[in-house]
N, C-alpha and C positions, 0 to 999 in steps of 0.2 A: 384320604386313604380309606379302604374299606376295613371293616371290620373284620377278622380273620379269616383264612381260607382252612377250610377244616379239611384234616388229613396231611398238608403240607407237614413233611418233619424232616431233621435231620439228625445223624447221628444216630437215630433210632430212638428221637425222642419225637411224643406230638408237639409241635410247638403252640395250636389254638391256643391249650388251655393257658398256656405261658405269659398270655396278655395281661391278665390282670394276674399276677404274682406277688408277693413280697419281696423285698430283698433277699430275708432270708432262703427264699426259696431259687431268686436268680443265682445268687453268690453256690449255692449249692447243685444245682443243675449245670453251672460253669465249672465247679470244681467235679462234678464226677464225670459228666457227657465230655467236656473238652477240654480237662487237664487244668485249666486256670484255677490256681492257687486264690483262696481267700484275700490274702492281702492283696494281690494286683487290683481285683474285683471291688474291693472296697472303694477306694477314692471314685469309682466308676455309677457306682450305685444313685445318685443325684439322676443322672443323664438313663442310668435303664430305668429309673422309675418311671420318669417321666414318658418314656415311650412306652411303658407297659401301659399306661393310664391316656395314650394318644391314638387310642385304635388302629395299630400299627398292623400289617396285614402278617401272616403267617411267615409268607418271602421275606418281608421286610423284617419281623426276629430273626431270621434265619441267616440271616444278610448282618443284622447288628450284634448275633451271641458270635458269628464263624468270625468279626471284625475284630471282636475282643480279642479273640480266640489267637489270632494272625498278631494283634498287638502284643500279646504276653509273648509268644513265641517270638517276634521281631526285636523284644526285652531282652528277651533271654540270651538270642544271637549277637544284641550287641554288650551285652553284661559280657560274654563270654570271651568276647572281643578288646575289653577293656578291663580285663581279670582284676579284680580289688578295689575294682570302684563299683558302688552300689546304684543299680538304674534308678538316674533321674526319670525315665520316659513313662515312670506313670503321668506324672504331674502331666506330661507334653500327651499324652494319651485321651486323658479327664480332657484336657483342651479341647483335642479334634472331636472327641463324641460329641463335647459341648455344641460346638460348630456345628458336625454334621445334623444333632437334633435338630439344633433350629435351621438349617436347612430345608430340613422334613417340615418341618411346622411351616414354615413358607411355602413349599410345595403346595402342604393341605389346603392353604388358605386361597392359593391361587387357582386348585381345582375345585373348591368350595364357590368362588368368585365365579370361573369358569361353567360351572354346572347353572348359576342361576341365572346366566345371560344367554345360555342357549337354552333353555326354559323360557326366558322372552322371545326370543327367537322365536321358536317354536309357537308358540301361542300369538305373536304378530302374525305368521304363516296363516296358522290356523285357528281360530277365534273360537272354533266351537270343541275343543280340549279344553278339559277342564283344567284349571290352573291348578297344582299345588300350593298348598299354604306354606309361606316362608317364612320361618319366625326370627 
């Protein structure tokens, strides 16, 4: 994943600087920019951490705050649905991000893989490119 694409926002927020955030500041940027109340956000916090601190590209917050965003309100619709009982679908929510992070983390890893064999490539091609150092 690349490192953020600067200017990408939405909502009419920047989302760059969003990358490396706190909680405190995710849980608060969901609850003013798109409605998500504190408590949905909280059990969520493990899973946005983690992709603040995974060099997650601009699109990709943008893609993970509007998923939350779609989750509380798909909450809401079935709480509303099922008047007097309290949603379970955080807990089922916590799950999917879980999921989908390490998804992402597999993607990474697979274009990280991806990048250093057409680098071979490339340099069995052509011998006189200088190699990159791979650490």
């Amino acid at each position: 994943m690349r490192a953020g694409c600067a200017g990408v926002s939405t909502h009419g927020i920047e989302l760059a600087p969003l990358m490396n955030m706190r909680s405190t500041n995710i849980i608060e940027i969901l609850e003013t920019e798109f409605g998500v109340p504190r408590a949905f956000t909280e059990p969520l916090i493990p899973v946005l951490e983690r992709a603040a601190g995974s060099q997650a590209s601009a699109r990709e917050w943008a893609a993970l705050l509007g998923g939350v965003a779609e989750a509380y309100r798909a909450a809401q619709a079935a709480s509303t649905t099922h008047s007097g009982s309290q949603s379970p679908g955080a807990d089922k929510v916590a799950q999917l991000m879980e999921r989908f992070s390490s998804e992402l983390q597999k993607l990474d890893d697979s274009l990280k893989v991806l990048t250093v064999s057409l680098e071979r490539v490339c340099q069995t091609l052509d011998p006189s490119v200088p190699r990159p150092t791979i650490h």
